[in-house]
TISEVEX-884259 format. One record per residue: x, y negated, z of N, C-alpha, C, O in turn; residue in one letter. Coordinates in steps of 0.05 Angstrom, whole numbers, plus 5000, padded with zeros to 4 digits. Atoms other than C-alpha are relative to their C-alpha. Example, Ala and Ser with C-alpha at 12.3 -4.5 7.8 and 13.67 -1.06 7.14 Angstrom:
<atoms>
501850245000524650905156501849765000503949765013A/498450244999527350215143498549785014499549565018S/
</atoms>
This chain:
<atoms>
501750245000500050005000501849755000503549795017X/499550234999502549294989498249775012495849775020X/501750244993500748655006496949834984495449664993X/502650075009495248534957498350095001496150004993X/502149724993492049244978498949855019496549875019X/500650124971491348815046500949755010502549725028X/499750274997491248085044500749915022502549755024X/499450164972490747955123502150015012502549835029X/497549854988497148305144500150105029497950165039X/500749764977498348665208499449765021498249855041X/500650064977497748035256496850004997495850095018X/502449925003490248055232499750265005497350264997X/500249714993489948795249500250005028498850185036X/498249914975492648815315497249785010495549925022X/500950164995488148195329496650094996494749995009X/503349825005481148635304501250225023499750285042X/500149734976483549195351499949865021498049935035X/501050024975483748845406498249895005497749875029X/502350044985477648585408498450175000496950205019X/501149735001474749205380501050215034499450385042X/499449944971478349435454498549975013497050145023X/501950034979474849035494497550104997496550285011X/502949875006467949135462500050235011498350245028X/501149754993468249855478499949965033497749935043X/499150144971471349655557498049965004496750135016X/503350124985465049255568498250214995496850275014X/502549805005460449815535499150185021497050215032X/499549824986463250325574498549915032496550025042X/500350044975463249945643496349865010495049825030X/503850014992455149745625499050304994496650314999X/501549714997453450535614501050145030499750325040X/499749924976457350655682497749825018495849925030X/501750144987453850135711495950135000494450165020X/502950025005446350295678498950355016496850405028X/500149854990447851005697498850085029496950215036X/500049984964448850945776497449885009496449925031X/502450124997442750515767497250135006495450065021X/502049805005438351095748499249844977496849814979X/501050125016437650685685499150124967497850034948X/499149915029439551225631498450225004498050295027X/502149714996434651875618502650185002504650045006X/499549744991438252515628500250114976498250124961X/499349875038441452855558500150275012501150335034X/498849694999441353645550499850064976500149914956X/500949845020439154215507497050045006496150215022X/502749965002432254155498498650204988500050334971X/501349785015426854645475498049974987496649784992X/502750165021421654625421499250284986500450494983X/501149845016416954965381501150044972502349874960X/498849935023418555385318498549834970496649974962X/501450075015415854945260501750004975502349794963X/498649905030419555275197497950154992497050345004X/501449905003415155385155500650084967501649904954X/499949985031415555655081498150064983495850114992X/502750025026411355685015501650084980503649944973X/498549875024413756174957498250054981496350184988X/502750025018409256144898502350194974502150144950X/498649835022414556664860503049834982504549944965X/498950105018418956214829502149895031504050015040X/498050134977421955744891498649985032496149975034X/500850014974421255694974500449735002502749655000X/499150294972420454965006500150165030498750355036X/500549954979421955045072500449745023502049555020X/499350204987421954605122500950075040499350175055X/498649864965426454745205499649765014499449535006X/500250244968425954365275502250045010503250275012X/498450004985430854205308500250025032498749845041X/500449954970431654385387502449985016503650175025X/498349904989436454115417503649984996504549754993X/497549925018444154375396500150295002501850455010X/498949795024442454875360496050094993494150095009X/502850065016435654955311499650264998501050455005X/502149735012430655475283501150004973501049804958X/498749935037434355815213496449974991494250025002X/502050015027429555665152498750255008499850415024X/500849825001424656145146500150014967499549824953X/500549905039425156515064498350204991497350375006X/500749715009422456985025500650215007502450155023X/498749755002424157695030500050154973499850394969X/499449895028424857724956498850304992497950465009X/501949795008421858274914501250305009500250535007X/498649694989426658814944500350035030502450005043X/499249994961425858915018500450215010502150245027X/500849794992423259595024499649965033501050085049X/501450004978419659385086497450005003496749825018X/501649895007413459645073497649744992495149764993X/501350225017411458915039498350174976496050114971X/501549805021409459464981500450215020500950195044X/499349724994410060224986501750115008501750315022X/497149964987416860234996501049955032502049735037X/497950094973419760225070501750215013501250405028X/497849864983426160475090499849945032500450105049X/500349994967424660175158499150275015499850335037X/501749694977420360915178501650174993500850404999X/497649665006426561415152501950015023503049815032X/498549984981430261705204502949924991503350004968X/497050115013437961415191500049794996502349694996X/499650275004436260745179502249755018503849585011X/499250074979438160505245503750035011504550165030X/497250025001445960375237501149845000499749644997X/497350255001452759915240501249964967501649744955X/498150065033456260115163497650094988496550314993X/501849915017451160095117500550014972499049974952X/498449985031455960175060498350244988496750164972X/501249755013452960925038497250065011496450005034X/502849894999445861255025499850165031502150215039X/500949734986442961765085498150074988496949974969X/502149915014438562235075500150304979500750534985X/499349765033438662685001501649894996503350084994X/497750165008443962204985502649945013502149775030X/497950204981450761985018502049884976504449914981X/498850145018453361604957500749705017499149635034X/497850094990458261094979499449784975499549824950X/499650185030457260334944502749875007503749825029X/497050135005463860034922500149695005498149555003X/500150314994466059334940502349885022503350005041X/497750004979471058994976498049905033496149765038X/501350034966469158995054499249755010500549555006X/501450254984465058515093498850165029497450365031X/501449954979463358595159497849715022498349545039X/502350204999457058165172499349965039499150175052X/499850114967456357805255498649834997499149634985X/501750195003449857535266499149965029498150155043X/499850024965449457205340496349854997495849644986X/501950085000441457185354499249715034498849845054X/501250224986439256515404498049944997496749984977X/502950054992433456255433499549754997500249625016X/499850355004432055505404497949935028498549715038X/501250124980426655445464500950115039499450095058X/498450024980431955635521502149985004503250175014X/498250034999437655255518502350184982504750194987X/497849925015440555665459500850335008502550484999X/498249784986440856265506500450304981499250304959X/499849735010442356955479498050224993497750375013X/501949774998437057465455500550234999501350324978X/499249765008437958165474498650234990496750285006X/502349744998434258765452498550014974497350224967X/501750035017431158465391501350144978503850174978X/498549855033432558825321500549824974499149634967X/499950205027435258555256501050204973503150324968X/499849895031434258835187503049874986504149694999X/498450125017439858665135499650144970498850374972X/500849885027439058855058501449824981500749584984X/500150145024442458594994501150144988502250325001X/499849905021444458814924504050075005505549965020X/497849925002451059194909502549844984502549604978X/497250225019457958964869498550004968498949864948X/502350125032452759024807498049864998496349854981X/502550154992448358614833497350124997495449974991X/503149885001442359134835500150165031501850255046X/500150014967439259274901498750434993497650554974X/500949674991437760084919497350025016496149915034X/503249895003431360454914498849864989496549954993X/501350155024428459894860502149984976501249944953X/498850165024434359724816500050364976500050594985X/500749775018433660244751503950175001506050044999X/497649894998439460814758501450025028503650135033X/499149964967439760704842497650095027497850115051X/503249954992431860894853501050215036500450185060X/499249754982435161514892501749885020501350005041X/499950194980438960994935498749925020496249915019X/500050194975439360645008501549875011500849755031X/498650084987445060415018499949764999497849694987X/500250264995446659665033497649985020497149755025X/502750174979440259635084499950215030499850455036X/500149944968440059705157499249835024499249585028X/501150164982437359635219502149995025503750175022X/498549944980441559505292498549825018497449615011X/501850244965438459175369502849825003505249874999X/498450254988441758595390501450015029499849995048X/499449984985446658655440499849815031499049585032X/500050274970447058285515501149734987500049524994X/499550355009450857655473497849974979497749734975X/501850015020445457705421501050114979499050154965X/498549925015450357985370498850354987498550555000X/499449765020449258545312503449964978504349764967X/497749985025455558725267499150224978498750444988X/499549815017454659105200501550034992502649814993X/498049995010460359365164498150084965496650264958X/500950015035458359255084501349984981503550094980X/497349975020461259105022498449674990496049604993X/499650335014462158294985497350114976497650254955X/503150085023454158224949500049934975500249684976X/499750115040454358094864499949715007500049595029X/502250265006451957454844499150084973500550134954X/501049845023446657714797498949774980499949574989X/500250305012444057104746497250005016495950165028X/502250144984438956644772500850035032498749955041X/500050014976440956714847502249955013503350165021X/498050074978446156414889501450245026500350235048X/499249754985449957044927499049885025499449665035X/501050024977446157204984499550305017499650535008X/500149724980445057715043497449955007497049735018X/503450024980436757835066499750125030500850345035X/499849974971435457855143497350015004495949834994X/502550074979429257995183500550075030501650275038X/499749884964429058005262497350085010495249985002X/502149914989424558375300500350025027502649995035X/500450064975421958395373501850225011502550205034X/498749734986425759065385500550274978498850284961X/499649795010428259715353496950164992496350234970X/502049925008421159985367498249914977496850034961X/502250115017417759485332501249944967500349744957X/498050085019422459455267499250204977500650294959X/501249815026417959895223498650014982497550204971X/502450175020413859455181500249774999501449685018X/498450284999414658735161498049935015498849785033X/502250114987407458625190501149925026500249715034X/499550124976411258565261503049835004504449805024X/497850254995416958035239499749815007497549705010X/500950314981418357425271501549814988500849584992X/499250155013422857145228500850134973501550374972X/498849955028424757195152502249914995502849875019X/497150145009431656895126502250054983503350274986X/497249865015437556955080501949855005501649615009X/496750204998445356745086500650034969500550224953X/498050015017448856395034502550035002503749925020X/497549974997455056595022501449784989500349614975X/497950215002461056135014500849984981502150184973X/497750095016464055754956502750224990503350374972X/497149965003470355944959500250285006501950384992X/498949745013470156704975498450094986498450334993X/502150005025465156764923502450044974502950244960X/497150055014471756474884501750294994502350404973X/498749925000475456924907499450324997500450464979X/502149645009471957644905499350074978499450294967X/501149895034469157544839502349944987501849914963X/498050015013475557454817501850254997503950254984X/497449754991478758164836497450214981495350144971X/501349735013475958874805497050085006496650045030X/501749915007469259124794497649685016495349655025X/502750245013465858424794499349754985498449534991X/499050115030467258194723496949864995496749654983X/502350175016459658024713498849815013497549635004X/499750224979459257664773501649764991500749555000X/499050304997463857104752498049874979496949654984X/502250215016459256904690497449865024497649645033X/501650014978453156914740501349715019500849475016X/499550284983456256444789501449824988502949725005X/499150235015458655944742497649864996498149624995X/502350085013450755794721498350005024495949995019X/502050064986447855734786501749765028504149725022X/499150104975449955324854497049965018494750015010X/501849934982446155234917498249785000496249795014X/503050195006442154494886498150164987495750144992X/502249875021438954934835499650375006499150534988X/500849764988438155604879496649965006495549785019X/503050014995430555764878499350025040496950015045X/499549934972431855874963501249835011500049735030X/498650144990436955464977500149684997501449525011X/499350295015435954794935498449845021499249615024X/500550224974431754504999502049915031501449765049X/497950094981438454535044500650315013499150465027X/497949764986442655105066502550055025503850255027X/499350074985446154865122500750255026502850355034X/500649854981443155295175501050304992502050475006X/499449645011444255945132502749964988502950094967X/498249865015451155895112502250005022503049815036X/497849854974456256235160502749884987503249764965X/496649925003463856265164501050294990500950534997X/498649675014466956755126503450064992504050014968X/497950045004474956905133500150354996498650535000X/498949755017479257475099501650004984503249824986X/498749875023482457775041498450174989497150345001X/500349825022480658104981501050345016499450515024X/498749804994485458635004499950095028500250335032X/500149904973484858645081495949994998495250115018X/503450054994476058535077500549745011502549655021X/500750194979472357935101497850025014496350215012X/502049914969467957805162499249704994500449494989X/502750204996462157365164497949985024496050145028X/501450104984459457015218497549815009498349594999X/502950144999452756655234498150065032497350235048X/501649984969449156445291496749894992496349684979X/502750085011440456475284499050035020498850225036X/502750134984435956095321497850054994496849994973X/503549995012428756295326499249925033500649935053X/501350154978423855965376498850265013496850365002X/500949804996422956565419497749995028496650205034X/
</atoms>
């Protein structure tokens, strides 16, 4: 920078900070003051009702979340045309085996094994109407499409498929882990993972008793980087032609649904996410 970047030079600088000093000085010593007074309300984590609400007419979700607090109610989404939660005829929720941690391979008639580089998915469930606290006990679905981007038991040639979908209870921190494999990006959809929570393991056998719907976006950049390595060549066209303004799910704000996700190609990555529902 030179001198015509910055006309006033530094005794003008030095001369805005300190009064910018004091200003705060006095601020400070009137919020100590207003305080001891009983003058100031009382800041926490507040609690509130769940008012996410969504509207899917086939094509796109508005949704609209509340905030409670520090830390909110996730969007509520679709559960897209592949759930197998007995939304149709289909539900893997009532087969014995469902109820697992790696939901990389089929059970069942099947134990086919889908390919993909590793993800192990960490979804920490909280209570937006008690201080954020931890929910234990409750169940959470997970489901999405393979490194071809076609989801099992609907996509044509995986009918005989299950893998990718599972159920697990929420431990004492609120916490499920799946061990999975990095999701396509198939055209038209922004890579994503589908979630439902339910009140408990028992109740986790029909969508009729969900309490929340939701999906995570996945990240930019290992998006980048995944579809860049072996067996997901049709994935990079795909995610060149969509982003998360023009995601039929995501284009009203994705914020809440998109985790941290660190790794390697070669070592796996792990994805983290913390979901708020007004419980």
């Amino acid at each position: 920078m030179n001198m015509h970047d910055h006309p006033h030079g530094l005794a003008h600088d030095l001369q805005t900070l300190n009064a910018t000093l004091i200003k705060r000085r006095r601020a400070l010593g009137w919020l100590a003051g207003a305080s001891a007074a009983g003058a100031l309300p009382l800041l926490g984590c507040g609690g509130g009702g769940d008012s996410g609400t969504s509207v899917y007419d086939g094509t796109t979700t508005t949704t609209t979340t509340s905030s409670t607090g520090s830390c909110s109610v996730i969007p509520t989404e679709t559960n897209g045309p592949y759930p197998a939660d007995g939304t149709t005829s289909l539900n893997v929720l009532a087969l014995s085996g469902i109820v697992r941690s790696d939901i990389r391979s089929s059970f069942g008639s099947s134990t086919t094994t889908a390919a993909g580089v590793p993800l192990t998915v960490t979804l920490t469930l909280v209570n937006t109407n008690s201080s954020c606290a931890s929910l234990a006990g409750y169940a959470i679905y997970i489901w999405h499409c393979n490194q071809a981007g076609l989801y099992s038991l609907y996509s044509a040639g995986i009918t005989g498929e299950n893998y990718l979908r599972g159920v697990q209870a929420t431990d004492s921190s609120g916490q499920v882990t799946f061990t999975t494999i990095f999701p396509a990006c198939y055209s038209g959809r922004w890579p994503h993972i589908h979630f439902e929570v339910y009140p408990s393991l028992a109740t986790a056998t029909s969508v009729s008793n969900v309490v929340k719907t939701s999906q995570i976006a996945m990240t930019e950049a290992a998006c980048d980087t995944v579809y860049a390595s072996s067996g997901y060549s049709a994935s990079v066209t795909n995610f060149s032609q969509v982003s998360l303004s023009t995601d039929n799910v995501f284009s009203d704000g994705a914020t809440l649904e998109t985790p941290t996700i660190t790794g390697s190609v070669s070592a796996g990555y792990a994805l983290a996410l913390t979901v708020g529902i007004a419980a």
